[in-house]
N, C-alpha and C positions, 0 to 999 in steps of 0.2 A: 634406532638401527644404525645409522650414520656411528656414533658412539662403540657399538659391537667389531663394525668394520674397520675401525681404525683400531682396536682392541688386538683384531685378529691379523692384522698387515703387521702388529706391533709382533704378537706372538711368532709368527713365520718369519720374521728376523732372527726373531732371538735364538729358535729351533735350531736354526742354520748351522749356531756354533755350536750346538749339543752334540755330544756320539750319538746317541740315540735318534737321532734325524732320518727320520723316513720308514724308523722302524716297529715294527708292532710290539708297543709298550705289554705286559704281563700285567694284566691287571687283576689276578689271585680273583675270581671269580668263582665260587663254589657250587660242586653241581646242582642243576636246579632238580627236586621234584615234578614229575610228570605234570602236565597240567592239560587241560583240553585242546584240542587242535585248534589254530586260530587259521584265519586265513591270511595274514600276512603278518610275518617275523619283524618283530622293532629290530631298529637298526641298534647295534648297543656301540657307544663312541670307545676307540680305544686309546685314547689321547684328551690332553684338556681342550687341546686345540681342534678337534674333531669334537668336543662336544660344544662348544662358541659356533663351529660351524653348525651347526644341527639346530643351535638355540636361535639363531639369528634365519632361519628359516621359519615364514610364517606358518601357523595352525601346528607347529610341533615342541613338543617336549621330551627329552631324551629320557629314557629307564631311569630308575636311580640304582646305583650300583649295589650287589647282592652281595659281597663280600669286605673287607678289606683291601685297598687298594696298596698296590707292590714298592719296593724301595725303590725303585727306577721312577715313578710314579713319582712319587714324594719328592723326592731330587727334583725332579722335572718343574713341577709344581710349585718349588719354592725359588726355582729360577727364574721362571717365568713375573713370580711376585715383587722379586728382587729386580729384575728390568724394568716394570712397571714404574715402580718406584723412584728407579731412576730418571723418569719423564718426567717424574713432579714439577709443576713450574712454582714459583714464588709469588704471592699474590702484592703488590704494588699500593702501599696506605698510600690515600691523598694529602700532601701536606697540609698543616690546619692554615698555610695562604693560599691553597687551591681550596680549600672546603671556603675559605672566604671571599675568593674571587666568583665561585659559584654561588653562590649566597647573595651575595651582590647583583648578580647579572639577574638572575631567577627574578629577584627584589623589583628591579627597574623593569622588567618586562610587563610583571605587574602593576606598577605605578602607571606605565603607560598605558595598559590596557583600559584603566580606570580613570585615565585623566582627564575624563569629562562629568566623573561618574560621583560628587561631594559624598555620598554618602560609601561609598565603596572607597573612596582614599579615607574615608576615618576610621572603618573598619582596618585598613592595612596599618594607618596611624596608632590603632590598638594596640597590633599584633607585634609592631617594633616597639613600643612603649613611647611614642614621640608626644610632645605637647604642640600647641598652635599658637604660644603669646607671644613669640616674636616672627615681625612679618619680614621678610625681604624686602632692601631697601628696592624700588623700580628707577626707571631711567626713564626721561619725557613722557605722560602720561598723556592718554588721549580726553579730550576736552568732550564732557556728553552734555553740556548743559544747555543746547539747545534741542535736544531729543526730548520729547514726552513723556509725562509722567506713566508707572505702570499703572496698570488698573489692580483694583483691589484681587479681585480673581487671580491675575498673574501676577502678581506678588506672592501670593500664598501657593503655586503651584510650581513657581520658579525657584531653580537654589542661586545661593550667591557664586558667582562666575570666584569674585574676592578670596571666598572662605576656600574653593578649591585651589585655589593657585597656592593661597599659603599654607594649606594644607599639603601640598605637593614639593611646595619649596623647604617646608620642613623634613617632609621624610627625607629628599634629597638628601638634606642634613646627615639625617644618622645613616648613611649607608655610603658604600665605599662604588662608587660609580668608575667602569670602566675607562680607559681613557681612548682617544682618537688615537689614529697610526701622525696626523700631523696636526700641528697647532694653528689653529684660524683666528683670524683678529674682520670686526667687521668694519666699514668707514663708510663715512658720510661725505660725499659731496655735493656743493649748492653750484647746479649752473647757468651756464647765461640765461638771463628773464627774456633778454631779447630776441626772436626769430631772427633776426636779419640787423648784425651785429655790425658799427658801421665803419668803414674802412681806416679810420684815427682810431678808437677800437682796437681794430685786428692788429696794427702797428703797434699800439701799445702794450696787445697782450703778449709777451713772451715767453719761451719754454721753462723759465722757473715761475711765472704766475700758476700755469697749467699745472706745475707739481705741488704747488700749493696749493690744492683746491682741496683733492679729497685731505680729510681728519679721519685718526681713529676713532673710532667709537666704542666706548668700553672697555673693557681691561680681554686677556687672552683667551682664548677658547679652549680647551683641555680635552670636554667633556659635554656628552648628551647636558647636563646639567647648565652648563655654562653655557651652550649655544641656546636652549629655550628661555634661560634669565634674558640674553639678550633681544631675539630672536621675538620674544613677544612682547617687547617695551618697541618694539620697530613697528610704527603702523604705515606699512607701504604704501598705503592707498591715500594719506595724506599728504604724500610728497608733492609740489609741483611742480610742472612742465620745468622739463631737460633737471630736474634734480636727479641724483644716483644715490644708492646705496651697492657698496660692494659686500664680496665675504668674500678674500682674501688667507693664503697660506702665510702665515705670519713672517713679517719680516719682507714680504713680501707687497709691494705699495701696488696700488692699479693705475700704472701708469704704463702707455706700448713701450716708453723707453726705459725702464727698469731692468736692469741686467739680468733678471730671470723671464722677461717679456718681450728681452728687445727683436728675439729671434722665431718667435709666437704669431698665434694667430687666435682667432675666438670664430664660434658658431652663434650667432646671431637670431634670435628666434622672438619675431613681432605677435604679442601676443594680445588679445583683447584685455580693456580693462576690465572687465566683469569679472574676468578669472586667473588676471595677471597673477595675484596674491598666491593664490594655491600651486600655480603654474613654479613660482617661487621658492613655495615653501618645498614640494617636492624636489627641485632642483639644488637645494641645501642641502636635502636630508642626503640624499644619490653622491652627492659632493663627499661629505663629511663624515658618509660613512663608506668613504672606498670604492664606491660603485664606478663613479668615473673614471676614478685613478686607477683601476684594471685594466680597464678599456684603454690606455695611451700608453702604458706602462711597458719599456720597452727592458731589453739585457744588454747594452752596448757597452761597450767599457768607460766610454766617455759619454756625456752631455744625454743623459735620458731624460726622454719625455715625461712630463709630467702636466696634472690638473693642478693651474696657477690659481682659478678662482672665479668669482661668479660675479654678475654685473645685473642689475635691477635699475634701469634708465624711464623715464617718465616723458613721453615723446606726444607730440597734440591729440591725435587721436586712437593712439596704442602706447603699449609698454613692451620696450626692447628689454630682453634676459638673452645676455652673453655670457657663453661660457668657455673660457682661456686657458690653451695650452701652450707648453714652451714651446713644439716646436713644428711650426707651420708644412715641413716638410715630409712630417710623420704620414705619408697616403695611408698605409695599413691603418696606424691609432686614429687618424683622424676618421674613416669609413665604419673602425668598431666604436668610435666614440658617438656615433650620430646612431646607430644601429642599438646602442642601448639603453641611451635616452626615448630613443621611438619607443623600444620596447618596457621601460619600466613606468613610463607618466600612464598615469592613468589614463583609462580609455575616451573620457570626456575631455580631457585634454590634449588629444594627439591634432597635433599641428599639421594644415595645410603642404602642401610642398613649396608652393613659392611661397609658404611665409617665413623659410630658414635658407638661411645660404654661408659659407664659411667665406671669412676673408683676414687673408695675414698684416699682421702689424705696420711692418712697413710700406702694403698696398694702399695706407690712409695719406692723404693729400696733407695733415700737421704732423705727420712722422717725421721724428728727428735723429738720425743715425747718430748711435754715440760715438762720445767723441769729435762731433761734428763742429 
C-alpha cells in the first residue's frame, strides 16, 4: 500500500502539467444493456489516477472498462508511463573488493564463533579448502609439567586445545582479515622484586633506567589476527609481583613522560587476581576495537584526545589495569570513558567504586616534566 501511495503522489505531479488536469477524461464507454436493479451503483473511475485511487482502498476493485478507452486516455496513460520511468533509480553492483571485504568479515565472525569449537573450525577449514601441516610459530610457551596426567576417560572426551589453535591459525591464513583503525604493539616489563627499594637504589635509579625497562614484545598489531597470535602466547597470570604488561598505540612507549603521555592521565582499576585475566582480556578487546576511543574522542582543531593504551601491573595482593588517555583535562571524555567501561565489562566483572579512581601523569611523585 505504501508503494500505491507514492505511485499516486507521483501521478498527481505529473497530472499537474497535463491540459487535461482536473477534467473529466472521455472514456468512450458504450451503452450498457439493462440489467437488474442493484442497490448500489459501482463507482466507475474516470481517470488512471482515480482508478489507483479506488485500487489502493481496501475490500475494492474497480469495473473493468466496457468499451475502448478515448485518445485523451491513451495520451494520458502514456504520460503518466513515461514519468514513471523517469524515477528509475540505478541499481549500484558491489565491487569484487567489497564482495571480498564481506567475505572476509562474514569468515572471521565465524571462526570466532567456533573458536572453542575443534570440530566446527575443521568443518570451516573444509569449506575454505585450508590444510593443518604447518603450525604457527608461538612466543614463550607455558610450562605444564608439573600438572597431572589426564585420566584415560578425559582424554578421550577432551579435544586438543593445540589442534584448534592451529586449526584457527591456519584459516586465519587463507582469509583476508579486517584491519584496526590504529596499530598496537604489546611490551613487556620486569619490575622492581623489591617492596621497599633502598635509598642508594633510588639514587641510582635514573629517568633513562625507568625508560629502559618496558621491551617490545612481538612484532605490530594490524589485526584481530595479530593481537590473538600475541595475546594468547601472554600468560598474565604468570607474571610476578610489580611485573607489567602493556598494549600500547604503536609508536607509542608507556612511559607518563612520552610526548603522547606527558599531558595524560590513566583510570586505574585494582582488580582481584582470580579474574584479573578476563578483566584484561575484555579491556583489550574495548581498546582495539574502538570502544574506548569513542568515548575521549574529541573535534578540536588541535591536540585531541585519544586512547594511548592499556597497563596490566601485578601488585601483592591485586592486579592494577590502567587505562591512558592523552589528555587528563578532557572532564567530558574522561566521565564517558568511565561510563562505558562500566557499561560494557561484563556483569561479573563490574568493579566496586573505591576500587577505580582517575589520576593525571604528572600528579605521580617520579614524574618528570619534559624537558626538565
Amino acid at each position: 500500500m505504501a508503494e500505491i501511495a507514492r505511485l499516486i503522489a507521483m501521478l498527481d505531479a505529473s497530472a499537474a502539467h497535463h491540459p487535461s488536469f482536473n477534467k473529466q477524461l472521455n472514456c468512450g464507454v458504450a451503452a450498457l444493456s439493462p440489467v437488474a436493479e442493484v442497490h448500489a451503483t459501482p463507482r466507475i473511475p474516470s481517470s488512471l489516477l482515480e482508478a489507483l485511487q479506488l485500487v489502493a482502498q481496501p475490500n475494492y476493485l474497480p469495473p473493468k472498462p466496457c468499451g475502448p478507452q478515448s485518445a485523451d486516455f491513451n495520451s494520458a496513460l502514456k504520460q503518466v508511463i513515461s514519468t514513471i520511468k523517469s524515477f528509475s533509480t540505478t541499481r549500484v553492483e558491489k565491487s569484487p573488493s567489497d564482495l571480498k571485504n564481506d567475505l572476509a568479515i562474514a569468515t572471521c565472525k565465524r571462526i570466532f564463533a567456533a573458536a572453542s569449537n575443534p570440530l566446527e573450525l575443521e568443518l570451516i577449514a573444509q569449506d575454505l579448502e585450508v590444510t593443518t601441516a604447518n603450525m604457527a610459530a608461538r612466543l614463550p610457551s607455558l610450562s605444564t609439567s608439573d600438572l597431572p596426567p589426564p585420566s584415560a576417560t578425559e582424554s578421550s572426551a577432551t579435544a586438543s586445545p593445540a589442534r584448534g589453535s592451529a586449526m584457527r591459525a591456519s584459516i586465519f591464513k587463507s582469509v583476508r582479515v579486517p584491519e584496526f583503525r590504529f596499530k598496537w604493539q604489546f611490551w613487556a616489563e620486569k619490575g622492581q622484586q623489591s617492596s621497599a627499594p633502598s635509598a642508594k637504589d633510588k639514587a641510582a635509579a635514573s629517568a633513562e633506567d625507568f625508560a629502559a625497562r618496558p621491551k617490545p614484545l612481538g612484532d605490530q598489531i594490524i589485526s584481530v589476527k595479530e593481537f590473538y597470535q600475541h595475546f594468547n602466547n601472554i600468560p598474565v597470570e604468570n607474571l610476578k609481583l610489580r611485573d607489567s604488561i602493556h598494549l600500547f598505540h604503536l609508536g607509542v612507549k608507556p612511559l607518563w613522560e612520552d610526548p603522547r603521555n606527558s599531558r595524560g592521565g590513566a583510570y586505574y582499576f585494582r582488580v582481584t587476581k582470580e579474574v584479573a585475566a578476563q578483566f584484561w582480556h575484555e579491556m583489550c578487546l574495548l581498546a582495539v576495537g574502538d570502544i574506548l576511543q569513542s568515548a575521549v574522542e574529541t573535534k578540536r582543531a588541535s591536540f585531541n584526545d585519544d586512547i594511548c593504551g592499556l597497563s596490566y601491573s601485578v601488585r601483592w595482593n591485586a592486579v592494577q589495569i590502567a587505562i591512558w588517555n592523552r589528555d587528563a583535562d578532557n572532564e567530558v571524555g574522561k566521565e564517558k570513558l568511565l561510563v562505558t567501561i562500566l557499561d560494557k565489562l561484563s556483569e561479573e566483572l563490574a568493579p566496586k567504586k573505591e576500587s577505580y579512581w582517575y589520576k593525571a601523569h604528572r600528579e605521580h611523585k617520579g614524574f618528570v616534566e619534559p624537558g626538565a
